[in-house]
N, C-alpha and C positions, 0 to 999 in steps of 0.2 A: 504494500500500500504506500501511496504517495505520499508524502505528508504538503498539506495544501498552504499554497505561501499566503502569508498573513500579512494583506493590507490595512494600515488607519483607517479609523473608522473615526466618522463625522459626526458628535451628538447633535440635529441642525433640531430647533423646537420653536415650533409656532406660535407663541405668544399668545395665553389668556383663550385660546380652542382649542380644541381636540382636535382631531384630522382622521379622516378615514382612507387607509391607504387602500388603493384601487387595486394598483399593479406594482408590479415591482420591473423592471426591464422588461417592460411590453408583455410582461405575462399577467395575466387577469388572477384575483384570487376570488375561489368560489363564493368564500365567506370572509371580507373584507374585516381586517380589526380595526378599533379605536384609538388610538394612544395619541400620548403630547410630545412626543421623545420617538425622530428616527435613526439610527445610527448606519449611517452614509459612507461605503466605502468609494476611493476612486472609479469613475468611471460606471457606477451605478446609477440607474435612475428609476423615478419613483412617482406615481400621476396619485394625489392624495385631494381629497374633497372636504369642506368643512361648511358648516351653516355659518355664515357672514349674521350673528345674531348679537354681538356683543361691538355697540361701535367705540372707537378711538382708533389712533394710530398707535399699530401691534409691529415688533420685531418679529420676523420668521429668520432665523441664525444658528450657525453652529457654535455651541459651548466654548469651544476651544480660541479665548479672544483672541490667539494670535490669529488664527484661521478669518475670524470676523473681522480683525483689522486689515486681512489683506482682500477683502470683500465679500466672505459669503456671509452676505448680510445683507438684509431687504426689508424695507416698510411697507406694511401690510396696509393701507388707510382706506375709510370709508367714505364717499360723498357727501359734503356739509360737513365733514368735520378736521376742523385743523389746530394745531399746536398751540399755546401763545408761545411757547419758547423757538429762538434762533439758532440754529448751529452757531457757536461761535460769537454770537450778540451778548449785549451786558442783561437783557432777561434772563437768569437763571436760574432755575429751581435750587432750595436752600438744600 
């Protein structure tokens, strides 16, 4: 038996919902689970669905901040609602 090489894995979690993972690399799963937490290795992909029920502007990110500083990191935001605070502005939360 082979022993199987071990890629990083990515904790990326969607902020404040659950997600229901569809597929995983274009394969469908019969009975789709729930969670807040997927751990994402390279080259993996993932079609994940969530009810849009909770508004604000949410992070969807991987754990690992160096990974989030170098960009997998995205704002989730809803229509009509925005921020008061600026990247970088003198508003800033205490």
């Amino acid at each position: 038996m082979e022993k199987e090489e071990k890629k990083p894995r990515n904790p990326n979690r969607k902020s404040s919902h659950r997600v229901q993972v569809g597929s995983k690399n274009r394969t469908s799963y019969d009975n789709p689970i729930v969670i807040d937490l997927i751990h994402v290795r390279p080259g993996e992909e993932y079609v994940v669905y969530f009810e849009a029920d909770n508004k604000g502007e949410w992070l969807f990110h991987c754990h690992d901040n160096n990974h989030a500083d170098l960009g997998m990191i995205t704002v989730v935001d809803y229509k009509g609602v925005y921020s008061p605070f600026e990247i970088g502005g003198e508003n800033q939360p205490e």
